[in-house]
N, C-alpha and C positions, 0 to 999 in steps of 0.2 A: 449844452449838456446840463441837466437836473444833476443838483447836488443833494442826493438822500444818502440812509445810510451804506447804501451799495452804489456802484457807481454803475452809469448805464446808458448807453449813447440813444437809450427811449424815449419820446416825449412823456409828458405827463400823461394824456390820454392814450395812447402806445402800454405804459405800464397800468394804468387801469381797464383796460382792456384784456392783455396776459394775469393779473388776479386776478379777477372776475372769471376766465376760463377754468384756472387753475380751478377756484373756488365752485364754480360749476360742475367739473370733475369728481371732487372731494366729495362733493354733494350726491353725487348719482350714485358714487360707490357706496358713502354712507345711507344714500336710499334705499337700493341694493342688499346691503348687510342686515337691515334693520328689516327688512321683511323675509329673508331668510331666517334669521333667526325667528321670527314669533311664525313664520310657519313653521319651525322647529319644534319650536312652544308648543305651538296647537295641537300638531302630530302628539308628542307627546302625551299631552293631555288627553286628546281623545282614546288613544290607546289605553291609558289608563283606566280612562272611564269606561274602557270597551271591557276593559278585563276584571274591572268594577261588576259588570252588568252579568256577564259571565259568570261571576263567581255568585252571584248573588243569584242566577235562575237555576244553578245546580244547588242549591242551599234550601231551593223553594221545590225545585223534583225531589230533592231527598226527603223535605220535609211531607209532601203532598203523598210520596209513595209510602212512606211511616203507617200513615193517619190512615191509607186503602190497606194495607198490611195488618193495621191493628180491627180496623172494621172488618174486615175478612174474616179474619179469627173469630172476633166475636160473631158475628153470622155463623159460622158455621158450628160454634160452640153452642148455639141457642138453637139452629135445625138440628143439631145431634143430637139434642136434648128432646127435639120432640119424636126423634127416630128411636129413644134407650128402649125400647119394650117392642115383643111379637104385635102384642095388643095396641099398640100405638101407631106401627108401622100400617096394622089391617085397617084402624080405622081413617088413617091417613088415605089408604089405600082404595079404600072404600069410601072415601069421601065427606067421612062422618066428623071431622074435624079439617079445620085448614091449614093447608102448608102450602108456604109461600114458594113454589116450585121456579114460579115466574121473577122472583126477586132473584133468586140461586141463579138463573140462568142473565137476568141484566149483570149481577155483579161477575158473572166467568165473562160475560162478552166484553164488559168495561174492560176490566183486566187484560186479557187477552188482546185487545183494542190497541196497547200502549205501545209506541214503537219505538224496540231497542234498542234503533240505533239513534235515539237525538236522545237515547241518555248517557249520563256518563259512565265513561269505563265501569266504574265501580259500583253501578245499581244494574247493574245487564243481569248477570249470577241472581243474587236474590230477587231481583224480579223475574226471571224465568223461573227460579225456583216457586215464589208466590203462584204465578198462574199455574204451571204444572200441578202446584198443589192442589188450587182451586177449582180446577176440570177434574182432573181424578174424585175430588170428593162429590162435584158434582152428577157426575158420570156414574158413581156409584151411588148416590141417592136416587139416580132416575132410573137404576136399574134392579134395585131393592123396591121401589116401588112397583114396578111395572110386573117383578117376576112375582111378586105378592097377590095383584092381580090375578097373572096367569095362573098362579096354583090356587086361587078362590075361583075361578071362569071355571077349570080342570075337576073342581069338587064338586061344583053344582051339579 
């Protein structure tokens, strides 16, 4: 019988044999925990970073739909400008000056193009509002135009 501080009818080899298991145990468990937790970690983080990335491409749609909102405006504030007069309209009409009819029409199909639903909740309103506005105006440029014609065709 080994006299250690526990008493043990084991040989020596016998008891290092039972630590050794023990300690291999300890070990698997603590392998075990340690990679639960930093897949924990990771999840985590990644999520974070997911909702990082998230916040951040609705920050760049708001900002990117701003910048098509504010050029809109101005477009059509500089085509109204060249529609303010009878005489402006006729000679548009007639061809005697140019208007970018074909520009009016890229910026309503842009617009109109954008799809509502991979925006967020809260740009859907104002951008359906935007393009509504932007076909309407356009819609009634090409038809102030066109009926301009008709009633110059009607004179001759």
């Amino acid at each position: 019988m080994n006299n250690l501080c526990i008493t043990t009818n084991l040989t020596s080899s016998e008891l290092a044999a039972w630590v050794q298991a023990i300690g291999s145990v300890l070990a698997i468990i603590a392998a075990a925990w340690i990679a639960v937790w930093q897949g924990r970690k990771q999840y985590r983080t990644a999520l974070a970073l997911h909702r990082e990335e998230q916040r951040h491409t609705r920050v760049e749609v708001a900002k990117t739909l701003s910048v098509l909102a504010e050029n809109s405006a101005e477009a059509m504030a500089y085509l109204t400008k060249q529609l303010s007069s009878r005489e402006a309209i006729y000679d548009i009409a007639e061809k005697r000056v140019y208007f970018d009819i074909g520009e009016l029409i890229r910026l309503d199909t842009a617009i109109s193009g954008i799809p509502l639903h991979n925006l967020p909740a809260s740009l859907v309103t104002p951008m359906m509002l935007l393009s509504a506005t932007f076909r309407q105006f356009r819609e009634n440029t090409e038809k102030v135009i066109c009926l301009h014609r008709q009633m110059d065709a009607a004179a001759v």
